[in-house]
N, C-alpha and C positions, 0 to 999 in steps of 0.2 A: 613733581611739585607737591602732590596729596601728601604722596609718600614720605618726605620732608618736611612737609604741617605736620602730620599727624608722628612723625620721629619725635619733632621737638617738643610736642606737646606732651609726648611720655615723657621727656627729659624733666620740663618744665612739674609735671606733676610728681615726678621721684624725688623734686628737690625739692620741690612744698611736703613732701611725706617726711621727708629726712629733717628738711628744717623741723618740722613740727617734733617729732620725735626729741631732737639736739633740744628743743625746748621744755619739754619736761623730762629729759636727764638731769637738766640744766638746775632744775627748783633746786636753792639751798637754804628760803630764808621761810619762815614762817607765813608771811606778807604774800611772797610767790605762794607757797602751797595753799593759801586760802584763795587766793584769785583761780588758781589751778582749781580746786576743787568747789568755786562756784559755778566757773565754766561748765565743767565737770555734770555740775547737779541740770542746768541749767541745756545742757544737751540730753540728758536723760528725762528730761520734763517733756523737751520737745519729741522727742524718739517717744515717748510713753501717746503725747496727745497724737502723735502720726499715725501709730500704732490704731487707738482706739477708732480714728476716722476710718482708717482701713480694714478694721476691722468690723466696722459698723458697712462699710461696701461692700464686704464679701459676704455679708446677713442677708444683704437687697438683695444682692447679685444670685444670692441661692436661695431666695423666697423667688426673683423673678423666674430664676431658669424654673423653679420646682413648678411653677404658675403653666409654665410655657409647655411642660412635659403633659401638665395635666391637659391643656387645651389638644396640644398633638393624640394623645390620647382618645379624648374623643372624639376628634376628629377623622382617627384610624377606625373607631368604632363605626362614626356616623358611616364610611364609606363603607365600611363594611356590612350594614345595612342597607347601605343603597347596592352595592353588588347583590346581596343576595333576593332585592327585593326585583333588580334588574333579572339577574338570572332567572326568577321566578316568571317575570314576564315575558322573558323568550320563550320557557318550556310551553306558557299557555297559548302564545301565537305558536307555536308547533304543532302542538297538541290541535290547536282552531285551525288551522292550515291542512292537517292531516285531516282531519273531519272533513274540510271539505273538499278534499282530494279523492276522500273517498266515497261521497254522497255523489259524486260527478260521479265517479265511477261504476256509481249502482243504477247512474239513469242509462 
């Protein structure tokens, strides 16, 4: 049954594509080519204003990611401060551990 919707709905669009086509083979009169190519302008206006909106999205879109990289960023750094200030305080409780493993050992 999908499979059936979705057969006819290519049909249905091949023959809105081919109608549309038959219709500007069709222009013969001055009248037709001027409505033709007001439509014409008139899609091209819109495709230009699409264009800029999407264009101005993809400006955001890569000011935010560039935003996000920098946060990730330090955020790799902050951790890797906190590791090495971590690792730093294992070596000293080692270190304080050993001291008095071996202060025990000298009584």
């Amino acid at each position: 049954s999908a499979q059936i919707a979705d057969l006819q709905q290519k049909l249905l669009d091949a023959d809105n594509g081919d109608r549309a086509k038959q219709r500007w083979d069709s222009i013969a009169t001055i009248l037709e080519a001027k409505c033709a190519l007001k439509y014409l302008l008139g899609e091209l206006v819109s495709s230009k204003v699409q264009e800029s909106k999407l264009q101005s999205n993809l400006e955001q879109s890569q000011a935010s990611c560039s935003d996000v990289q920098k946060m990730l960023m330090e955020e790799r750094n902050h951790i890797a401060e906190l590791e090495a200030e971590f690792q730093n305080q294992i070596l000293v409780q080692e270190q304080q551990h050993q001291e008095k493993v071996n202060h025990s050992s000298w009584k």
